[in-house]
PDBQT receptor file of N, H, CA, C and O in Angstrom, charges set to zero:
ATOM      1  N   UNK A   1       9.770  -0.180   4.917  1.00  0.00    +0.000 N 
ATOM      2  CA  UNK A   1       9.305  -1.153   5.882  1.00  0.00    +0.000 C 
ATOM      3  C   UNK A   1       9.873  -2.521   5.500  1.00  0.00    +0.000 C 
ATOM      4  O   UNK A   1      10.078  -2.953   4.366  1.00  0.00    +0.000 OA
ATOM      5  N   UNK A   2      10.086  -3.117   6.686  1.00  0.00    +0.000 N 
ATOM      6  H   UNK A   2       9.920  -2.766   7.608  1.00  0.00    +0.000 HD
ATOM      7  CA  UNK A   2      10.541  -4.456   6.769  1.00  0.00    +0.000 C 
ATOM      8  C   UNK A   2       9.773  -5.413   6.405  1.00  0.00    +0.000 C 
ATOM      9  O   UNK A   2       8.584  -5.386   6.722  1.00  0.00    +0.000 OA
ATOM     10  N   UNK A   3      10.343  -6.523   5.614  1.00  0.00    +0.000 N 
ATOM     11  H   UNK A   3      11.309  -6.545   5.357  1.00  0.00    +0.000 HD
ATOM     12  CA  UNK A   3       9.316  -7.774   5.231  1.00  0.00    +0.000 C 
ATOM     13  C   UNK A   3       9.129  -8.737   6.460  1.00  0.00    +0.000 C 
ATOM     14  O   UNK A   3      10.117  -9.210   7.022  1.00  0.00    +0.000 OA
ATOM     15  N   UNK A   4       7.918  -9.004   6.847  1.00  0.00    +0.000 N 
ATOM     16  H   UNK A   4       7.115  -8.620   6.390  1.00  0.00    +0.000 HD
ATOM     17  CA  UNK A   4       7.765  -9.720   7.907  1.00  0.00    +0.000 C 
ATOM     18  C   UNK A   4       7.115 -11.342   7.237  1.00  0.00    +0.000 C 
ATOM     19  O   UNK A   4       6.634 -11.554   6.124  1.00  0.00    +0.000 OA
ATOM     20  N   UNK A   5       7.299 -12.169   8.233  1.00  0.00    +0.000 N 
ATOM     21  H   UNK A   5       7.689 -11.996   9.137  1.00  0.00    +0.000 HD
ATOM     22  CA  UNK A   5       5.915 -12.827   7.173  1.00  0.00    +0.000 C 
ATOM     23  C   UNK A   5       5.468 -13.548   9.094  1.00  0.00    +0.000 C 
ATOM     24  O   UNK A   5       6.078 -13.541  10.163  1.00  0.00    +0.000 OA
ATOM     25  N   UNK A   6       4.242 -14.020   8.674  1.00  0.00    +0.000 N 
ATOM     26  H   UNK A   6       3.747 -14.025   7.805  1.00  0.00    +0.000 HD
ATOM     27  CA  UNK A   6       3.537 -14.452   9.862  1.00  0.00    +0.000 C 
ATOM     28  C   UNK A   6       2.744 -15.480   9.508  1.00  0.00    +0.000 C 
ATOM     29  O   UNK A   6       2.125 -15.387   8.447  1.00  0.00    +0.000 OA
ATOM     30  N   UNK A   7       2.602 -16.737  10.385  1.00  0.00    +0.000 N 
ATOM     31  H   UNK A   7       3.105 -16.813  11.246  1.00  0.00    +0.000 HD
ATOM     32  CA  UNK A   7       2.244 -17.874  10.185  1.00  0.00    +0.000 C 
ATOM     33  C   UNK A   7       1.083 -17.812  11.467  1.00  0.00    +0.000 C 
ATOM     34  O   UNK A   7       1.151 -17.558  12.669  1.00  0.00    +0.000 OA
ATOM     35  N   UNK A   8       0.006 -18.184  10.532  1.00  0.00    +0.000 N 
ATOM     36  H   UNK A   8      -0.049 -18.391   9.556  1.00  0.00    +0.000 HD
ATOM     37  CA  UNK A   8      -0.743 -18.523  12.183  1.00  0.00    +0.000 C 
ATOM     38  C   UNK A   8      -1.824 -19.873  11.870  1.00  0.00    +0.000 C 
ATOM     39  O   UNK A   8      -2.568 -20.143  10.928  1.00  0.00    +0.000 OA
ATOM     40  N   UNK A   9      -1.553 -20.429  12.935  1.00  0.00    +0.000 N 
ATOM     41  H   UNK A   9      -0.949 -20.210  13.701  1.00  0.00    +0.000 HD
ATOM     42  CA  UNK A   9      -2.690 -21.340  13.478  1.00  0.00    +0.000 C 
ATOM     43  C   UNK A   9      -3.546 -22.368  14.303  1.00  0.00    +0.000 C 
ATOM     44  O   UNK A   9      -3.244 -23.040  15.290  1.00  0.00    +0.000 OA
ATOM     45  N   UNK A  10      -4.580 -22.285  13.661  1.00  0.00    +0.000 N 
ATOM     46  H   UNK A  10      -4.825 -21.739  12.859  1.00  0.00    +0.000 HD
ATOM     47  CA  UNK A  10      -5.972 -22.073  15.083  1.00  0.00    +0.000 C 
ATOM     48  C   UNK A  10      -6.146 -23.364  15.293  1.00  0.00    +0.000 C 
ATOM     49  O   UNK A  10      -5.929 -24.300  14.524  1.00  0.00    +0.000 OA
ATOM     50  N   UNK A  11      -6.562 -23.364  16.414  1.00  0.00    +0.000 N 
ATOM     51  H   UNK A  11      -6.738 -22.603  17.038  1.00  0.00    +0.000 HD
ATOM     52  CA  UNK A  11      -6.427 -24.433  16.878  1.00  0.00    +0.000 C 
ATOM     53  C   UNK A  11      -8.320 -24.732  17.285  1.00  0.00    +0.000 C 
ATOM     54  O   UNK A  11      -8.895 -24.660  18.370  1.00  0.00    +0.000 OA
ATOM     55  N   UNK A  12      -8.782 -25.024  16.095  1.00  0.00    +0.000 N 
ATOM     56  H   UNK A  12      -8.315 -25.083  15.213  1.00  0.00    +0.000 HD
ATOM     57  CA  UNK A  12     -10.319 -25.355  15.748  1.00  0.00    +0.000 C 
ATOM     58  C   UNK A  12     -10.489 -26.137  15.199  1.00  0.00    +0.000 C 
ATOM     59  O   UNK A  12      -9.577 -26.456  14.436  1.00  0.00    +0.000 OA
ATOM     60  N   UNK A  13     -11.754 -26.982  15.201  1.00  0.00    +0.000 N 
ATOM     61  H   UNK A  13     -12.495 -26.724  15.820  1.00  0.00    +0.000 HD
ATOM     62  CA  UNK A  13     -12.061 -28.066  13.869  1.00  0.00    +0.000 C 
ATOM     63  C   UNK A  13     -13.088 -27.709  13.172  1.00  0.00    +0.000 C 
ATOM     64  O   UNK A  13     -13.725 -28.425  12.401  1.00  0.00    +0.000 OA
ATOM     65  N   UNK A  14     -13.294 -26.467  13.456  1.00  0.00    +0.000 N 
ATOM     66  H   UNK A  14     -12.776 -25.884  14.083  1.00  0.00    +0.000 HD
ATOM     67  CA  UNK A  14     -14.151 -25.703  12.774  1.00  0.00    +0.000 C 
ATOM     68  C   UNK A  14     -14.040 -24.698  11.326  1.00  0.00    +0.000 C 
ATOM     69  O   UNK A  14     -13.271 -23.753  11.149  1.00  0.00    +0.000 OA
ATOM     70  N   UNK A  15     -14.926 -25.169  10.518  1.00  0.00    +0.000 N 
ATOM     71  H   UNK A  15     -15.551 -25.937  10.661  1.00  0.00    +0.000 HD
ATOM     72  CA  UNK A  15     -14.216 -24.404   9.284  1.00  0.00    +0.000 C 
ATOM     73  C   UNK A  15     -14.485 -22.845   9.248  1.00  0.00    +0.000 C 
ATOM     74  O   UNK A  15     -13.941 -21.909   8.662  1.00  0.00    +0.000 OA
ATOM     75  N   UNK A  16     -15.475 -22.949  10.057  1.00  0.00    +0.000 N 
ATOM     76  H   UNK A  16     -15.917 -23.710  10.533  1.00  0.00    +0.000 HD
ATOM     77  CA  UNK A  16     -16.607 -21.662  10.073  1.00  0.00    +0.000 C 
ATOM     78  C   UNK A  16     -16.211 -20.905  10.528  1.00  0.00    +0.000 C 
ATOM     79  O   UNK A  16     -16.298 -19.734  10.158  1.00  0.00    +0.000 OA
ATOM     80  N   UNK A  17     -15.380 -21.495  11.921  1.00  0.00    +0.000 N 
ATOM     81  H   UNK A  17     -15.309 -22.447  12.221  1.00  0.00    +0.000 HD
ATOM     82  CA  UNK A  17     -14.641 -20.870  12.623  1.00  0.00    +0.000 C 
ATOM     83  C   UNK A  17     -13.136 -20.640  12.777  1.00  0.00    +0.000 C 
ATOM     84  O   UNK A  17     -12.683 -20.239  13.848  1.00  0.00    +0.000 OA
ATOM     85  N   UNK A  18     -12.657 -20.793  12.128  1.00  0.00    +0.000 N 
ATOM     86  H   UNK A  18     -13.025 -21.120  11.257  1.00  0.00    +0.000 HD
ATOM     87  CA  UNK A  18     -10.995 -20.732  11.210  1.00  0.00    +0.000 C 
ATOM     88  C   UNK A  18     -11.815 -19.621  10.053  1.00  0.00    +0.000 C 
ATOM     89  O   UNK A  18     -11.231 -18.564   9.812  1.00  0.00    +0.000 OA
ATOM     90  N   UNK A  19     -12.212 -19.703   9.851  1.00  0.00    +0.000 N 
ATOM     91  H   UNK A  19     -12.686 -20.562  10.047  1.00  0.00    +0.000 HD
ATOM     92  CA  UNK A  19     -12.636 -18.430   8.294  1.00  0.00    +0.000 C 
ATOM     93  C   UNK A  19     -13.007 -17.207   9.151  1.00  0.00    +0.000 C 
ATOM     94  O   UNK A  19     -12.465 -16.141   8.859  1.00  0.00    +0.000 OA
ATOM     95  N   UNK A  20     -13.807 -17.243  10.099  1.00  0.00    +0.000 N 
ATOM     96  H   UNK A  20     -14.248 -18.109  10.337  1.00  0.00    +0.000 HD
ATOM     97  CA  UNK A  20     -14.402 -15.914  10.591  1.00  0.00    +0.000 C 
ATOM     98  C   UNK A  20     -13.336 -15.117  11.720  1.00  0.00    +0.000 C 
ATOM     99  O   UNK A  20     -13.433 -14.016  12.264  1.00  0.00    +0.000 OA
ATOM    100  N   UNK A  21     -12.155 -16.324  11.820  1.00  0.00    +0.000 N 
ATOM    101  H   UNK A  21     -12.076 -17.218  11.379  1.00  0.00    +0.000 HD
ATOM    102  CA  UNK A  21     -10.854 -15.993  12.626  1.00  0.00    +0.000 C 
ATOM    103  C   UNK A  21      -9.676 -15.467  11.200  1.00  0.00    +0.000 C 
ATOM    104  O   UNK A  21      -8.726 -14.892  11.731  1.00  0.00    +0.000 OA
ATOM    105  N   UNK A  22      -9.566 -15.491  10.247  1.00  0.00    +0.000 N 
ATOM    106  H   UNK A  22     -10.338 -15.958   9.815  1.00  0.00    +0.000 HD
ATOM    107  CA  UNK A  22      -9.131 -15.121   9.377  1.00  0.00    +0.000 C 
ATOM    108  C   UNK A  22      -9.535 -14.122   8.970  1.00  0.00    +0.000 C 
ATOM    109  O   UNK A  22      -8.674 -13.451   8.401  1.00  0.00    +0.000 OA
ATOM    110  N   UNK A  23     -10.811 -13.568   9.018  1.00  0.00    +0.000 N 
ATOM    111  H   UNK A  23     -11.511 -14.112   9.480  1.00  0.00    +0.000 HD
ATOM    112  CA  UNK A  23     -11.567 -12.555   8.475  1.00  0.00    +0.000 C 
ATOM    113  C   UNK A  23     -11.284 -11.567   9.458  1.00  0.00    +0.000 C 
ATOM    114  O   UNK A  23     -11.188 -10.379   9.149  1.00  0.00    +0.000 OA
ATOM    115  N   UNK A  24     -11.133 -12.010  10.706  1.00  0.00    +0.000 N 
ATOM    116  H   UNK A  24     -11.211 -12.975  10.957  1.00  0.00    +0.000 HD
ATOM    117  CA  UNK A  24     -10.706 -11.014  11.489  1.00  0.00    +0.000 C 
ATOM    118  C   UNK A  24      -9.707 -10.648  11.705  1.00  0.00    +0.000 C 
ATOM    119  O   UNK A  24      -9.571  -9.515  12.167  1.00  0.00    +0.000 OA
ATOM    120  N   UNK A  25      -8.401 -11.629  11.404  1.00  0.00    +0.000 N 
ATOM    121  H   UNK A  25      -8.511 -12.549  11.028  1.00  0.00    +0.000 HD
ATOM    122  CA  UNK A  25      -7.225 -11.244  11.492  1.00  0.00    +0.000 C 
ATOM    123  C   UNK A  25      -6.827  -9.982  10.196  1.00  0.00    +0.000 C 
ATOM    124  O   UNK A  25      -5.918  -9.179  10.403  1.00  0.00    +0.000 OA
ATOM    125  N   UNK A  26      -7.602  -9.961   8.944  1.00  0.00    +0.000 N 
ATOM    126  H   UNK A  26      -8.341 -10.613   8.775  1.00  0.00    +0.000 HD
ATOM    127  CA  UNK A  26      -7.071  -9.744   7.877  1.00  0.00    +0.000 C 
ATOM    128  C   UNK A  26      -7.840  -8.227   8.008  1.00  0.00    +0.000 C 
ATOM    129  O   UNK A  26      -7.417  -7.204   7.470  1.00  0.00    +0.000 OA
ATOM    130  N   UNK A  27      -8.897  -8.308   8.732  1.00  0.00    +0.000 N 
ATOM    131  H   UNK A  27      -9.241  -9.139   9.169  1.00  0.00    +0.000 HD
ATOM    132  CA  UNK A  27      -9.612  -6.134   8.905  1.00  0.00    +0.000 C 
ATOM    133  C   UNK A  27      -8.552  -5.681   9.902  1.00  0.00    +0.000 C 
ATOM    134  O   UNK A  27      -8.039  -4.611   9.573  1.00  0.00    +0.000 OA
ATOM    135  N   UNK A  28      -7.873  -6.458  11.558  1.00  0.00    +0.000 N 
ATOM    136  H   UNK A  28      -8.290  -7.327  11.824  1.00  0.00    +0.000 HD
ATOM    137  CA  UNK A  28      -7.040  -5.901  12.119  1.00  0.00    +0.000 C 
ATOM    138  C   UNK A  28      -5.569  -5.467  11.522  1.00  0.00    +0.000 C 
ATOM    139  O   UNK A  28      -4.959  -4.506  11.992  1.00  0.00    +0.000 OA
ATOM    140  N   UNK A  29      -4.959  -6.424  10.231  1.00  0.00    +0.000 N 
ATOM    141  H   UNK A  29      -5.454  -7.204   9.849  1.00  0.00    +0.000 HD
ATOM    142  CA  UNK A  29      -3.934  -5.868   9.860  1.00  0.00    +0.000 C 
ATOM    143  C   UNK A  29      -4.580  -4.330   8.381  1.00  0.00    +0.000 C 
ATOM    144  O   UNK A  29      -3.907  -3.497   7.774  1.00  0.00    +0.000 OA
ATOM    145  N   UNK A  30      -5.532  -4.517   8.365  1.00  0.00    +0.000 N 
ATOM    146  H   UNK A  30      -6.079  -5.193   8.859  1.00  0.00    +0.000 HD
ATOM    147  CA  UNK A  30      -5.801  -3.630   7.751  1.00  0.00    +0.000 C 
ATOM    148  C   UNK A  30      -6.178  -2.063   8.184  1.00  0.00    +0.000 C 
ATOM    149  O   UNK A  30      -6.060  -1.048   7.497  1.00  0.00    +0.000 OA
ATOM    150  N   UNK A  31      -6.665  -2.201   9.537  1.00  0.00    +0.000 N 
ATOM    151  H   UNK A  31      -6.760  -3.026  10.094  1.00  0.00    +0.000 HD
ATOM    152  CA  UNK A  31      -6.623  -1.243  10.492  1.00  0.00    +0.000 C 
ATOM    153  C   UNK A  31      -5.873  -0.992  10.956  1.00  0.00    +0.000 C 
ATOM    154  O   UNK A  31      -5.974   0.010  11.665  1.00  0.00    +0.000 OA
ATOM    155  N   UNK A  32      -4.761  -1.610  10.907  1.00  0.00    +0.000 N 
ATOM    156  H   UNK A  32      -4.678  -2.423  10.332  1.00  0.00    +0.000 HD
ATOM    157  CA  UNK A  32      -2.765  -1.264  11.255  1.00  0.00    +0.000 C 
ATOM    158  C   UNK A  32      -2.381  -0.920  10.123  1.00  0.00    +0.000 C 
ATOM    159  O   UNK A  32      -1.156  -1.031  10.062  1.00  0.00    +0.000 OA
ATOM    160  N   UNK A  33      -2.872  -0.513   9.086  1.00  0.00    +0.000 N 
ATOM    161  H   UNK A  33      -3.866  -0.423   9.136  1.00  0.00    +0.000 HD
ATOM    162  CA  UNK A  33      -2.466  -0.330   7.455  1.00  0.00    +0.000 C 
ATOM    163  C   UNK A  33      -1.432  -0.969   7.231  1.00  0.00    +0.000 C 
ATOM    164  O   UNK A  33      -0.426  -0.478   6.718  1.00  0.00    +0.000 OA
ATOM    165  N   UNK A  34      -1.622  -2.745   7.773  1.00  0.00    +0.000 N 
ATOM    166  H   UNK A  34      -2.439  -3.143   8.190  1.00  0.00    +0.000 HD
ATOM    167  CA  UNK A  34      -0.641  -3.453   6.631  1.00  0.00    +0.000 C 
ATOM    168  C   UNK A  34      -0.464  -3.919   5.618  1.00  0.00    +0.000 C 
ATOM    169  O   UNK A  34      -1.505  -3.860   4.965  1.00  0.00    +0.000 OA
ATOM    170  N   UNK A  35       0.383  -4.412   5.048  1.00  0.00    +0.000 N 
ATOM    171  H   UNK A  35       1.229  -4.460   5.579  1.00  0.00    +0.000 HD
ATOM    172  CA  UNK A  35      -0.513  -4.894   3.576  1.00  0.00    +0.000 C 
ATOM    173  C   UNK A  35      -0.127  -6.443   4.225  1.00  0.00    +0.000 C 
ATOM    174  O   UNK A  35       0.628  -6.783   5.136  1.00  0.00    +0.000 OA
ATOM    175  N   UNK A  36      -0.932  -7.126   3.391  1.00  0.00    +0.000 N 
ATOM    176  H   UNK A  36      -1.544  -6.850   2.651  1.00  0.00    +0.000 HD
ATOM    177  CA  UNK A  36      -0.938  -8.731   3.761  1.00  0.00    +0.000 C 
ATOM    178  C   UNK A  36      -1.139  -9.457   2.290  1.00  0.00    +0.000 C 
ATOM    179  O   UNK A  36      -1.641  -8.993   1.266  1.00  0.00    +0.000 OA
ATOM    180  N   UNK A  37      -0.471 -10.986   2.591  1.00  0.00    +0.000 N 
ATOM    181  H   UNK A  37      -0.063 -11.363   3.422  1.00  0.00    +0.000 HD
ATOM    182  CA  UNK A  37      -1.037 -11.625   1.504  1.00  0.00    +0.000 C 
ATOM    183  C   UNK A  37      -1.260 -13.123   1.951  1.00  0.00    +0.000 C 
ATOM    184  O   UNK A  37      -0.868 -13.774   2.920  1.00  0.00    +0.000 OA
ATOM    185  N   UNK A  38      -2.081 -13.419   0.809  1.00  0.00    +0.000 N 
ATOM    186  H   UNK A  38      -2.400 -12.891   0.022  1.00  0.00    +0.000 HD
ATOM    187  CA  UNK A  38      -2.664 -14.853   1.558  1.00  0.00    +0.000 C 
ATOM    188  C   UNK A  38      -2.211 -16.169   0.483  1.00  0.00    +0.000 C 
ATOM    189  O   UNK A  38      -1.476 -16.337  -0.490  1.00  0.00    +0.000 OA
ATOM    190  N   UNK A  39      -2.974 -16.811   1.173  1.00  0.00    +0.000 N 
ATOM    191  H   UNK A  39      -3.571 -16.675   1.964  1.00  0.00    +0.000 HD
ATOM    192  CA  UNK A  39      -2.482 -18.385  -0.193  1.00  0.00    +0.000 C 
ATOM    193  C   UNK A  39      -1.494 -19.279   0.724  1.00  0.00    +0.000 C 
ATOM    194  O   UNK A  39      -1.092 -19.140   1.879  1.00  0.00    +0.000 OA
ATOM    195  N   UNK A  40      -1.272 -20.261  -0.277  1.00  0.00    +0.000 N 
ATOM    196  H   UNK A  40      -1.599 -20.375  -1.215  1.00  0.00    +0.000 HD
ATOM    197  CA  UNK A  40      -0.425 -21.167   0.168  1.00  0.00    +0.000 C 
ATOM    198  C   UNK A  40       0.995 -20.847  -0.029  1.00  0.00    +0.000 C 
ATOM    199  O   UNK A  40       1.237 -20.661  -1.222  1.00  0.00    +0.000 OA
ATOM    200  N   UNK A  41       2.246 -20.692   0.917  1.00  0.00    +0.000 N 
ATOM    201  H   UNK A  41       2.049 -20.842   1.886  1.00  0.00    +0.000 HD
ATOM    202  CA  UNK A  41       3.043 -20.319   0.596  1.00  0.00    +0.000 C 
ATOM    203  C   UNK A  41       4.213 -21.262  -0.295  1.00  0.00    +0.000 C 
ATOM    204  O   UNK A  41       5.152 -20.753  -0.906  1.00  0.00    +0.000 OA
ATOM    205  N   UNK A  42       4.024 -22.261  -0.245  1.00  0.00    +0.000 N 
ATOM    206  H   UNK A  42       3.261 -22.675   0.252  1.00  0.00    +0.000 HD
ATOM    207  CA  UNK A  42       4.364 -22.759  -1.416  1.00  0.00    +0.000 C 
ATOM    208  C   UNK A  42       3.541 -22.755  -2.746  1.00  0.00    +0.000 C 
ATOM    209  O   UNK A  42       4.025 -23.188  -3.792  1.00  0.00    +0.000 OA
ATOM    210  N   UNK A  43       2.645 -22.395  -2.684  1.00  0.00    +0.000 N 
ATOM    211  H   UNK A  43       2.252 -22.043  -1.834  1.00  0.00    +0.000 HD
ATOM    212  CA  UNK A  43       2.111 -22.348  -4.251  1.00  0.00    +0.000 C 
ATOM    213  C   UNK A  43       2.306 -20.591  -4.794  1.00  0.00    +0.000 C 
ATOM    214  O   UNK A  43       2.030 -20.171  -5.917  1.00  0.00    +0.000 OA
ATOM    215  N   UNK A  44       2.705 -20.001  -3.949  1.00  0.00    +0.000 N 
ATOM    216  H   UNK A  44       2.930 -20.342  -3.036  1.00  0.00    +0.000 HD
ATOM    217  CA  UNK A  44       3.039 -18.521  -4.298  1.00  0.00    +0.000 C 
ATOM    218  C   UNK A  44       1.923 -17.393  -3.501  1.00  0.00    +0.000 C 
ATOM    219  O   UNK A  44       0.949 -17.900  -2.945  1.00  0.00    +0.000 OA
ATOM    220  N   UNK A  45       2.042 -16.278  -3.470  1.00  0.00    +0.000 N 
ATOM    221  H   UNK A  45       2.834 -15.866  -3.922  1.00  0.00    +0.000 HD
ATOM    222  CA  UNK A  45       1.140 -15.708  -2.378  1.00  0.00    +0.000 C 
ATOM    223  C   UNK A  45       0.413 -14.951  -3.357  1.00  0.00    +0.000 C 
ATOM    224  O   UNK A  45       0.904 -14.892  -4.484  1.00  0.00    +0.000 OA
ATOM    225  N   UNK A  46      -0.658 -14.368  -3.131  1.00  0.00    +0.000 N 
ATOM    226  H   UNK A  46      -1.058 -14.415  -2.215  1.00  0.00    +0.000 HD
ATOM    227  CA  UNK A  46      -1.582 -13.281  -3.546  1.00  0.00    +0.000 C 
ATOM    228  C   UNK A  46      -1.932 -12.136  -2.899  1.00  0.00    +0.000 C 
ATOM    229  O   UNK A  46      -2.954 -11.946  -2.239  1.00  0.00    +0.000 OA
ATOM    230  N   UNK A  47      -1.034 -11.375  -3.120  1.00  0.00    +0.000 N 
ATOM    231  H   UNK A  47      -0.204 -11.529  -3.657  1.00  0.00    +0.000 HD
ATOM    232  CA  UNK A  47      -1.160  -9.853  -2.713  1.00  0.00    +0.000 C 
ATOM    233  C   UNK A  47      -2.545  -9.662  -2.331  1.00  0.00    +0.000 C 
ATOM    234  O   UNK A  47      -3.349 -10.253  -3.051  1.00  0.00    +0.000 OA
ATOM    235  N   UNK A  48      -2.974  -9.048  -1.469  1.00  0.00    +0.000 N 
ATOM    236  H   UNK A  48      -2.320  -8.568  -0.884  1.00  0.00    +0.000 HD
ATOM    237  CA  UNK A  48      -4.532  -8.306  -1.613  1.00  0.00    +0.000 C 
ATOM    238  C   UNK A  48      -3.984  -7.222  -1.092  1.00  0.00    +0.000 C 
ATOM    239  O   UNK A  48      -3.162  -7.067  -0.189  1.00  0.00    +0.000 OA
ATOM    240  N   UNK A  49      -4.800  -6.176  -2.087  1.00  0.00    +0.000 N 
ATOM    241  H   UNK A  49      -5.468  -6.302  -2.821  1.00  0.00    +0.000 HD
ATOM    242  CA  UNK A  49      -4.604  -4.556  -2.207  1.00  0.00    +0.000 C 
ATOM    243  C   UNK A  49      -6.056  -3.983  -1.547  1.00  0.00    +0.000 C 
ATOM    244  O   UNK A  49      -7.190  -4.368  -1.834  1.00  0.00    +0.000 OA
ATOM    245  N   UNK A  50      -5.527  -2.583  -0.239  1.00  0.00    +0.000 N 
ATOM    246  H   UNK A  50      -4.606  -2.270  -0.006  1.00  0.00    +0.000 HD
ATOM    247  CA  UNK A  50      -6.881  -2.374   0.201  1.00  0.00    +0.000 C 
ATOM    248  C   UNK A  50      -7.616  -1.452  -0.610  1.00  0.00    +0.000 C 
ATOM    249  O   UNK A  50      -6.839  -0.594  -1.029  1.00  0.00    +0.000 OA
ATOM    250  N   UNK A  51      -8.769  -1.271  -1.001  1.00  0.00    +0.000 N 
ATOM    251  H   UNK A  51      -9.401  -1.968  -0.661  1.00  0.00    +0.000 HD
ATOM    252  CA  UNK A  51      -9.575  -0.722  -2.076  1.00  0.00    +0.000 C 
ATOM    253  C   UNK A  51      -9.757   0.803  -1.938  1.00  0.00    +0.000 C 
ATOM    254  O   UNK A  51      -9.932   1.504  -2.934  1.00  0.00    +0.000 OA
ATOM    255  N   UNK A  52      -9.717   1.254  -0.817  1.00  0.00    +0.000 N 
ATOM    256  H   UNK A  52      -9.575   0.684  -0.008  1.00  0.00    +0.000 HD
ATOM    257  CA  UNK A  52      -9.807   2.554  -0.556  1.00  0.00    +0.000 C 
ATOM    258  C   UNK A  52      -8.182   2.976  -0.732  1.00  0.00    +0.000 C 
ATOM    259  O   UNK A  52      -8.012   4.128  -1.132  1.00  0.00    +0.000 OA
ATOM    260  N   UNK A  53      -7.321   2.409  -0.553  1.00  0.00    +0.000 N 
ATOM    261  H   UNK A  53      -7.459   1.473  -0.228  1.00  0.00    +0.000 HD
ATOM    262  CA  UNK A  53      -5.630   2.826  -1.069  1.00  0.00    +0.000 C 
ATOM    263  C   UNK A  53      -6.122   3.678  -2.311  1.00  0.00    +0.000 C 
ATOM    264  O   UNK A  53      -6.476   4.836  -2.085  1.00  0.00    +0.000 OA
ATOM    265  N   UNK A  54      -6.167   3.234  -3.490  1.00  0.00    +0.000 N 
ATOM    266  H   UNK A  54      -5.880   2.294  -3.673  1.00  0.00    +0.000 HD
ATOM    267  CA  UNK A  54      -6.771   3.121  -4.658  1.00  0.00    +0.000 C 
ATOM    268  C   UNK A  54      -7.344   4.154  -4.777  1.00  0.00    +0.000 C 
ATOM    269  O   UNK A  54      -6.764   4.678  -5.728  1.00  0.00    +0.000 OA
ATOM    270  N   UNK A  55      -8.514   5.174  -4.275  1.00  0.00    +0.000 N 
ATOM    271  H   UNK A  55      -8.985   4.748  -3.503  1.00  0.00    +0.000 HD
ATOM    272  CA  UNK A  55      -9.459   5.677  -4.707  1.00  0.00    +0.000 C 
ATOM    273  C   UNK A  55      -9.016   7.303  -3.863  1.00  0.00    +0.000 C 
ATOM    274  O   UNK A  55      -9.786   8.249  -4.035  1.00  0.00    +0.000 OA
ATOM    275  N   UNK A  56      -7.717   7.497  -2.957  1.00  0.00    +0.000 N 
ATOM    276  H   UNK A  56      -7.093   6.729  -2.817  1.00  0.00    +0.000 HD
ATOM    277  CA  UNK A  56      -7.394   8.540  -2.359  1.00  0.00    +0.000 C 
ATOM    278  C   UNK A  56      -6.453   9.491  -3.505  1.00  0.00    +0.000 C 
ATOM    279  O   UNK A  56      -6.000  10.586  -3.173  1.00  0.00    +0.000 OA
TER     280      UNK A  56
């Protein structure tokens, strides 16, 4: 698979609501079994690994 990378953003002034829009973006790529990573992309990214991968 191809490296993609994807930039997104919301257009809220809400923190609550930028987080619970993140939270949702990050179960839908996980329900597409992607892998994703988060962070600042200049400060370097952080893999997150899904937990059930792991335990099959």
């Amino acid at each position: 698979m191809e490296k993609l990378t994807l930039s997104v953003k919301f257009d809220t002034t809400s923190l609550d609501e930028a987080i619970e829009k993140v939270r949702t973006l990050k179960k839908e790529l996980r329900e597409l079994g992607l892998p994703y990573f988060t962070g600042n992309p200049l400060a370097g990214y952080q893999p997150q690994q899904e937990e059930k991968a792991t335990n099959q």
